[in-house]
The first five atom37 places (N, CA, C, CB, O) and aatype in JSON, in Angstrom:
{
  "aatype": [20, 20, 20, 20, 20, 20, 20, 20, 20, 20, 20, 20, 20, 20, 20, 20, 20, 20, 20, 20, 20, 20, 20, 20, 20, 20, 20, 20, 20, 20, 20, 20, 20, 20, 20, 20, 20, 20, 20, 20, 20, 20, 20, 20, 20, 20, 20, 20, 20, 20, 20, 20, 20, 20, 20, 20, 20, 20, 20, 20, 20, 20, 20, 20, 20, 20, 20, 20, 20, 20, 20, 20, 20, 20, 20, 20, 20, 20, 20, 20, 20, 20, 20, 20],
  "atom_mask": [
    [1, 1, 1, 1, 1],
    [1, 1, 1, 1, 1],
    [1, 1, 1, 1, 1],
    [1, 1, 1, 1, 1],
    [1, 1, 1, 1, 1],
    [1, 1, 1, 1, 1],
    [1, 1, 1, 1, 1],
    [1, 1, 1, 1, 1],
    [1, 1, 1, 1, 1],
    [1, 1, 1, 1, 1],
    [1, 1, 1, 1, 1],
    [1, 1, 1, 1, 1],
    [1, 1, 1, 1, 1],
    [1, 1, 1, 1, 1],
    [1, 1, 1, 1, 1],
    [1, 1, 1, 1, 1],
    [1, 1, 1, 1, 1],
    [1, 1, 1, 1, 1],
    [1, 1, 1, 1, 1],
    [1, 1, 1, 1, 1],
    [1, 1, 1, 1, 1],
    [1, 1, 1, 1, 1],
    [1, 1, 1, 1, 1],
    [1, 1, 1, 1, 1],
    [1, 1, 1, 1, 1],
    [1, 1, 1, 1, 1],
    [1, 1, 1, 1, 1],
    [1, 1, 1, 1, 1],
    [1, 1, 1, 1, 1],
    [1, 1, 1, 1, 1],
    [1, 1, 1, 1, 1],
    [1, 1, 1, 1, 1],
    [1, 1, 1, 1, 1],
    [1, 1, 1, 1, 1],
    [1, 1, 1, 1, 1],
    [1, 1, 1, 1, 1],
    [1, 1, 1, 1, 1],
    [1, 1, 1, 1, 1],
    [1, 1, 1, 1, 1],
    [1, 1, 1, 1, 1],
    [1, 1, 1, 1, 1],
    [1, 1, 1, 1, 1],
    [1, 1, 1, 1, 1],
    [1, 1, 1, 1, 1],
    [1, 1, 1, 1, 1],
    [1, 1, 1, 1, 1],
    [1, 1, 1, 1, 1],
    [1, 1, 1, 1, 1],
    [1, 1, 1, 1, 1],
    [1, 1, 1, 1, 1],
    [1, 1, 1, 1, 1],
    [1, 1, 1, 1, 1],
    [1, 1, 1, 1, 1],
    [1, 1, 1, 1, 1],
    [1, 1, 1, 1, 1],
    [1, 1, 1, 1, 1],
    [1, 1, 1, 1, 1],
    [1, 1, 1, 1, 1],
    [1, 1, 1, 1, 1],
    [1, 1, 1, 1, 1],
    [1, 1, 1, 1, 1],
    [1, 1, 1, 1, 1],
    [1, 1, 1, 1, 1],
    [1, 1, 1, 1, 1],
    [1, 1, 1, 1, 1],
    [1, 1, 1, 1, 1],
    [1, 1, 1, 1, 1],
    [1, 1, 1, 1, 1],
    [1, 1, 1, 1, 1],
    [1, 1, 1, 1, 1],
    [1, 1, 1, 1, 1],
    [1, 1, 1, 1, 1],
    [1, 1, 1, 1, 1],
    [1, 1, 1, 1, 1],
    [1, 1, 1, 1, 1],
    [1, 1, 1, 1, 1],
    [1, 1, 1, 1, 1],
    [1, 1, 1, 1, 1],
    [1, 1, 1, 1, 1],
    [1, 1, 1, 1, 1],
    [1, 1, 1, 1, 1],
    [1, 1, 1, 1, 1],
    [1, 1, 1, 1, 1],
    [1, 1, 1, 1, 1]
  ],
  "atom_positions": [
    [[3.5, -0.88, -97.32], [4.07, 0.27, -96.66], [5.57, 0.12, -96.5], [3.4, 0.49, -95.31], [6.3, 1.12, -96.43]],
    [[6.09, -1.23, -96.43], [7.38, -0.98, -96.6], [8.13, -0.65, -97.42], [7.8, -1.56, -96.39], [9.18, -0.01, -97.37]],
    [[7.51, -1.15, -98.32], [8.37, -0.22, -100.0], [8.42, 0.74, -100.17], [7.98, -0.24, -101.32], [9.33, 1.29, -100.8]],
    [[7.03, 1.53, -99.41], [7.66, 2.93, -99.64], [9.0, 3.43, -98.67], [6.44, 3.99, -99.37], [9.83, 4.29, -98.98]],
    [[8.95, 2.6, -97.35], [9.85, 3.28, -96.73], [11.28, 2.92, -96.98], [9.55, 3.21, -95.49], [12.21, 3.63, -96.61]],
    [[11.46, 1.39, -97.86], [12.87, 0.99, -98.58], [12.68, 2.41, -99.64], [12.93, -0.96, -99.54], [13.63, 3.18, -99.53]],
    [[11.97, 2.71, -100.3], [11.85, 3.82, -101.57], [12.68, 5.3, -101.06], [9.91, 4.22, -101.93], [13.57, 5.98, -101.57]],
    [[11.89, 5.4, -99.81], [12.5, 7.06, -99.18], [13.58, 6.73, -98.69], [11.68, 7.96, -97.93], [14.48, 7.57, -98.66]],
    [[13.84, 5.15, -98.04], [15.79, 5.63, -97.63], [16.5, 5.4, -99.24], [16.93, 4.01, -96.06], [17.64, 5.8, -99.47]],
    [[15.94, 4.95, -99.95], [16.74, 5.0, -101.26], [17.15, 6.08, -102.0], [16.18, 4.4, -102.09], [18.3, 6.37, -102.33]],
    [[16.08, 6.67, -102.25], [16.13, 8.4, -102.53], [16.99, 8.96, -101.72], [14.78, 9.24, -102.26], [18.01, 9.47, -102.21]],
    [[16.73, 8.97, -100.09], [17.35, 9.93, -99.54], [19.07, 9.52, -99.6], [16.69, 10.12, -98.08], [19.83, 10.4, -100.01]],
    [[19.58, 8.32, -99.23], [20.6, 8.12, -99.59], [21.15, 8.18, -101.3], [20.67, 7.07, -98.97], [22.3, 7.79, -101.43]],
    [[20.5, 8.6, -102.52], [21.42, 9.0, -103.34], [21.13, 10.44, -103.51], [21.46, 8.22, -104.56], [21.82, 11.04, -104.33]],
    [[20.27, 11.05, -102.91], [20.58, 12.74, -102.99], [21.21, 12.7, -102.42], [19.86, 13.86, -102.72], [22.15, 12.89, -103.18]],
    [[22.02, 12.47, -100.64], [22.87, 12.63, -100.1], [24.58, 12.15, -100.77], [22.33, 12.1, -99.04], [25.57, 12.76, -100.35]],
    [[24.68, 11.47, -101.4], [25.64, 11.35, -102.39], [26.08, 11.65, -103.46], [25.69, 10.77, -102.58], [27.23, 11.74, -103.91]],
    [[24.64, 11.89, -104.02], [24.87, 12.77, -105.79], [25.3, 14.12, -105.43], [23.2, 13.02, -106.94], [24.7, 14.92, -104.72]],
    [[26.82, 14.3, -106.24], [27.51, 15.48, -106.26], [26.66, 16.32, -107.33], [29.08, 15.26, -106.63], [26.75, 17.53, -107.11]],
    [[25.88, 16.01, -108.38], [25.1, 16.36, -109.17], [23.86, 16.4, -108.63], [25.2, 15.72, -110.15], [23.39, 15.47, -107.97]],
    [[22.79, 18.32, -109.08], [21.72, 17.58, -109.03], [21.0, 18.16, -110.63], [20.84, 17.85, -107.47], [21.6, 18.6, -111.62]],
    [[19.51, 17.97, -110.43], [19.21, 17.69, -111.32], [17.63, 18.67, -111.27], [19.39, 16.16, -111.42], [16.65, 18.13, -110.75]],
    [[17.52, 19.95, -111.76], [16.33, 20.64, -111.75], [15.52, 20.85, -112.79], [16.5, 21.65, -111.37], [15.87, 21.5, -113.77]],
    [[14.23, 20.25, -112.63], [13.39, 20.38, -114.31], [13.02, 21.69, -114.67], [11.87, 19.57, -114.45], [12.46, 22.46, -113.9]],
    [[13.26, 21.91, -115.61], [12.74, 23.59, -116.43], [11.86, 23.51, -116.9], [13.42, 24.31, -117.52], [11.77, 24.27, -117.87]],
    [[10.79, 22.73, -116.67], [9.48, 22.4, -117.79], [8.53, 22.55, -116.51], [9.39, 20.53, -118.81], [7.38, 22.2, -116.78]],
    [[8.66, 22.9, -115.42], [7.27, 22.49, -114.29], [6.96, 21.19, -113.43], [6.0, 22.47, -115.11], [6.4, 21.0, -112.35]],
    [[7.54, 20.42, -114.35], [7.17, 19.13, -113.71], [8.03, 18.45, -112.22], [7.35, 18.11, -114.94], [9.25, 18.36, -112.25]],
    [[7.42, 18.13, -111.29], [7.85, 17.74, -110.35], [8.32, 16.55, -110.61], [7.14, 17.84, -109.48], [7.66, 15.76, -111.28]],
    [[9.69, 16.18, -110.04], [10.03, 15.0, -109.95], [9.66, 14.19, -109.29], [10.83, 14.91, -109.85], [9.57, 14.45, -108.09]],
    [[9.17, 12.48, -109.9], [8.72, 11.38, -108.99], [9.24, 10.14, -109.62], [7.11, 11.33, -108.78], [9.61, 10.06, -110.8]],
    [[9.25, 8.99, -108.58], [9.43, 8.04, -108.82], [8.25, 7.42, -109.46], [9.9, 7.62, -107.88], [7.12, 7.87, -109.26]],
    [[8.47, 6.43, -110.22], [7.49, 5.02, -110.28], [8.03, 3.5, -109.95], [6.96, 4.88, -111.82], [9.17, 3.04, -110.05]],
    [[7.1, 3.03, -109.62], [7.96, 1.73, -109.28], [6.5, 0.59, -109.1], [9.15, 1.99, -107.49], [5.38, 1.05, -108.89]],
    [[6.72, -0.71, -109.21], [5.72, -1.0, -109.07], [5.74, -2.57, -108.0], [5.19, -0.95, -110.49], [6.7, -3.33, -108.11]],
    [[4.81, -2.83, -107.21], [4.44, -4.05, -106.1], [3.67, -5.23, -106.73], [3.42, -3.47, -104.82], [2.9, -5.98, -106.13]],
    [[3.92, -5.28, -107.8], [2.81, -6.53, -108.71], [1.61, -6.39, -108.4], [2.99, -8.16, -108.44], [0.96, -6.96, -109.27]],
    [[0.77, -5.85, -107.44], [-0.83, -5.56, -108.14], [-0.97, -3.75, -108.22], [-2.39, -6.37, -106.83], [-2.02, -3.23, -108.61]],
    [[0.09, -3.04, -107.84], [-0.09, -1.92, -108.06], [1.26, -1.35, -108.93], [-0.43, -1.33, -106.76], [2.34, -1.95, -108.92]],
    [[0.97, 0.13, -109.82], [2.31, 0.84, -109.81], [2.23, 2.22, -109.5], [3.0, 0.73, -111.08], [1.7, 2.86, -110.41]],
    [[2.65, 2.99, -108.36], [2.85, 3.6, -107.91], [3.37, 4.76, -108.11], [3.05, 3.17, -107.51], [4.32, 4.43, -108.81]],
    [[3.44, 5.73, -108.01], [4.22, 7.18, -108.28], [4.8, 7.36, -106.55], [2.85, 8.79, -108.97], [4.3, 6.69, -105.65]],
    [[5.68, 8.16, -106.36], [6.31, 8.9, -105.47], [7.02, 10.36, -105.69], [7.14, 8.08, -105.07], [8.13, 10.48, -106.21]],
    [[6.16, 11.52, -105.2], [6.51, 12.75, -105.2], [7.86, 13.0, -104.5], [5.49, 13.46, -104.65], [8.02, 13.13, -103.29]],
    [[8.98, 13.04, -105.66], [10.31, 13.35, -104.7], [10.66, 14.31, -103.57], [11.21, 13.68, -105.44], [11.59, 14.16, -102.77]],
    [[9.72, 15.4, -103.62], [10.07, 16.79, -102.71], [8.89, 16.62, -102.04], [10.27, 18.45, -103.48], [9.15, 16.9, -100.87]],
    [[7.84, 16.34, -102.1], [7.0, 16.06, -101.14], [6.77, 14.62, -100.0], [6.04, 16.25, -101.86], [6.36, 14.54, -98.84]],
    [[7.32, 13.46, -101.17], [7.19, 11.96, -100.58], [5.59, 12.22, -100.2], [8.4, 11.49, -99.04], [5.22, 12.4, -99.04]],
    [[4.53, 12.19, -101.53], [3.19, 12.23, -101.51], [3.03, 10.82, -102.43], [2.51, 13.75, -102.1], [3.02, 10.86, -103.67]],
    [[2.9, 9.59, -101.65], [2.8, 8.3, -102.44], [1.56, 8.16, -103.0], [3.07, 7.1, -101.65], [0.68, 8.0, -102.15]],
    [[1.11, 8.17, -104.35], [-0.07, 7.89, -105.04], [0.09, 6.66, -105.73], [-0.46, 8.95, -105.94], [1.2, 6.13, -105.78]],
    [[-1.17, 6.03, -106.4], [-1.44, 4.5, -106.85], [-1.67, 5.14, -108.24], [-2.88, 3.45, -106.06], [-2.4, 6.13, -108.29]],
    [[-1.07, 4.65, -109.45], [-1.23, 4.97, -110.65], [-2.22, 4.34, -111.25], [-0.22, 4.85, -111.25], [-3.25, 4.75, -111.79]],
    [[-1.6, 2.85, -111.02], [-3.22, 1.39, -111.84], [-2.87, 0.71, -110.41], [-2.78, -0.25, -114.01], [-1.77, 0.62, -109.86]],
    [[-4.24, 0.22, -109.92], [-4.31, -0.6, -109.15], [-5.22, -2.05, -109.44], [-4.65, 0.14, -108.18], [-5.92, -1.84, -110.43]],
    [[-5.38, -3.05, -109.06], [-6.06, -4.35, -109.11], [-5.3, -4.61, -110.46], [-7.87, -4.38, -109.09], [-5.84, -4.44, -111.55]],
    [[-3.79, -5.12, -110.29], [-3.36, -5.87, -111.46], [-2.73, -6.87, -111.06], [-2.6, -5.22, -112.39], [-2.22, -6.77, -109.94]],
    [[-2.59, -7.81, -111.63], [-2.57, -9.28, -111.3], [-1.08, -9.88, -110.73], [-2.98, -10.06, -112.69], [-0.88, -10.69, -109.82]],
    [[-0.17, -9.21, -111.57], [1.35, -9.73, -110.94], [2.81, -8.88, -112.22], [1.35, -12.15, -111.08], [3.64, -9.28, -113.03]],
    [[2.19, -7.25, -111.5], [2.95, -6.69, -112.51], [4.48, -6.6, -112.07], [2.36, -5.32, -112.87], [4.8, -6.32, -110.92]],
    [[5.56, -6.9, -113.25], [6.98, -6.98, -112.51], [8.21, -6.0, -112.48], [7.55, -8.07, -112.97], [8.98, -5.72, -111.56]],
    [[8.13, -5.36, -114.38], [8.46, -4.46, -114.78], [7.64, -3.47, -115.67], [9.33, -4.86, -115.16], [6.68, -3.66, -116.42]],
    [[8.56, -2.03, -115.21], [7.95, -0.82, -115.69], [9.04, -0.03, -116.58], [7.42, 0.06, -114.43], [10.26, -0.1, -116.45]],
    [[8.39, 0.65, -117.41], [9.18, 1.36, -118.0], [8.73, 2.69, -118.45], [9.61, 0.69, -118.89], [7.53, 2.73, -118.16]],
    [[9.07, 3.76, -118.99], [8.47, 5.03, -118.92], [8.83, 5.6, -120.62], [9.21, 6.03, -117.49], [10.03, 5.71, -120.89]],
    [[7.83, 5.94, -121.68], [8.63, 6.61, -122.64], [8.22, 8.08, -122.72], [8.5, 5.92, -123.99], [7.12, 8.5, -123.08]],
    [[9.7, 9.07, -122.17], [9.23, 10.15, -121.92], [8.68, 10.86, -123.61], [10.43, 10.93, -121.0], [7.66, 11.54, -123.68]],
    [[9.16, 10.7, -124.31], [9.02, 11.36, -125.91], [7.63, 11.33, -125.94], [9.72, 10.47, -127.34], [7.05, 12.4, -126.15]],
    [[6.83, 10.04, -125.72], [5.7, 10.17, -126.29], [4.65, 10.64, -124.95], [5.38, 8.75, -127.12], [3.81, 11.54, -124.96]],
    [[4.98, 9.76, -123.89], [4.18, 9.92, -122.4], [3.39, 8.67, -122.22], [3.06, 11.3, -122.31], [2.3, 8.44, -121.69]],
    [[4.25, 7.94, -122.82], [3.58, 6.38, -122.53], [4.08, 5.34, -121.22], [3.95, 5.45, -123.93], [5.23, 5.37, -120.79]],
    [[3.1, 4.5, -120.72], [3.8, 4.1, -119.64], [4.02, 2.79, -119.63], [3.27, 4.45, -118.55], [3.01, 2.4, -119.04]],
    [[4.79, 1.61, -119.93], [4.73, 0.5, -120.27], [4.48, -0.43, -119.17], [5.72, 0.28, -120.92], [4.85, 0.1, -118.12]],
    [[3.99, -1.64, -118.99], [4.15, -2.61, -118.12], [4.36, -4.25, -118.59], [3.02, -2.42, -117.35], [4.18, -4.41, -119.8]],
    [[4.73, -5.53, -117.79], [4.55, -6.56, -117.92], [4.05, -7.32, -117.35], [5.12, -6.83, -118.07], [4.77, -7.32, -116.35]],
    [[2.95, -8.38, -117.08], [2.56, -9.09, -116.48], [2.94, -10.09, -116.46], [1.8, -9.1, -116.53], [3.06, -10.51, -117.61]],
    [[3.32, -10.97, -115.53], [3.8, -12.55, -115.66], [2.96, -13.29, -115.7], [4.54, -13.12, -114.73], [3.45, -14.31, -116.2]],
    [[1.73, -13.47, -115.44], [0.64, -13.8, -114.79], [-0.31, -14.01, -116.62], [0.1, -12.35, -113.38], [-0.65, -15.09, -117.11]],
    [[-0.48, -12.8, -117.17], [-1.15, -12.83, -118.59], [0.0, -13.5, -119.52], [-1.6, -11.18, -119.19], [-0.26, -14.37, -120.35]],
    [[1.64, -12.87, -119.21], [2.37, -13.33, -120.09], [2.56, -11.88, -121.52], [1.54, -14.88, -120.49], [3.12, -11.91, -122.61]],
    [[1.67, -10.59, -120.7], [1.9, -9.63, -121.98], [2.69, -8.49, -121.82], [0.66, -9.09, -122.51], [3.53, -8.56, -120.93]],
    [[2.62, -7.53, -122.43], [3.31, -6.25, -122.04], [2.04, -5.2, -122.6], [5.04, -6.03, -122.87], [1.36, -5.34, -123.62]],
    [[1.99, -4.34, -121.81], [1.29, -3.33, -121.42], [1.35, -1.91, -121.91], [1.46, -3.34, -120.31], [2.49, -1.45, -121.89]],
    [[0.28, -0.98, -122.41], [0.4, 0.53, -122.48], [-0.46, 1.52, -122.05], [0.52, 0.86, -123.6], [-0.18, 2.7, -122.21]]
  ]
}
């Protein structure tokens, strides 16, 4: 629970700074992902509605997102692999 709440002052402090913003024309709501090594997470930016994407994973560290295709990458330290 604290990550999410480091997550929402993070957000909220760079909308409060970004002279830019940024509105999708496709529908899609903006969210974060981020991940706690056994979970990775989504965060609804305009709602702050925290959902669990994959949960029971072993010691995930990094994430990455490929929007072109809609793939979601991960790494485990723990297996030693990378993820799709």
């Amino acid at each position: 629970m604290k990550s999410l709440y480091w997550l929402i002052g993070l957000v909220a402090v760079l909308l409060v700074i970004s002279t830019v913003t940024c509105v999708p024309d496709n529908g899609i709501r903006p969210y974060l992902l981020w991940a706690d090594r056994s979970h990775i997470r989504s965060l609804q930016i305009d709602t702050l509605l925290e959902q669990i994407v994959f949960g029971n994973m072993s010691n995930v560290i990094a994430i990455d997102f490929d929007y072109h295709d809609g793939y979601l990458f991960w790494t485990d330290v723990i297996s030693n692999q990378l993820f799709r």
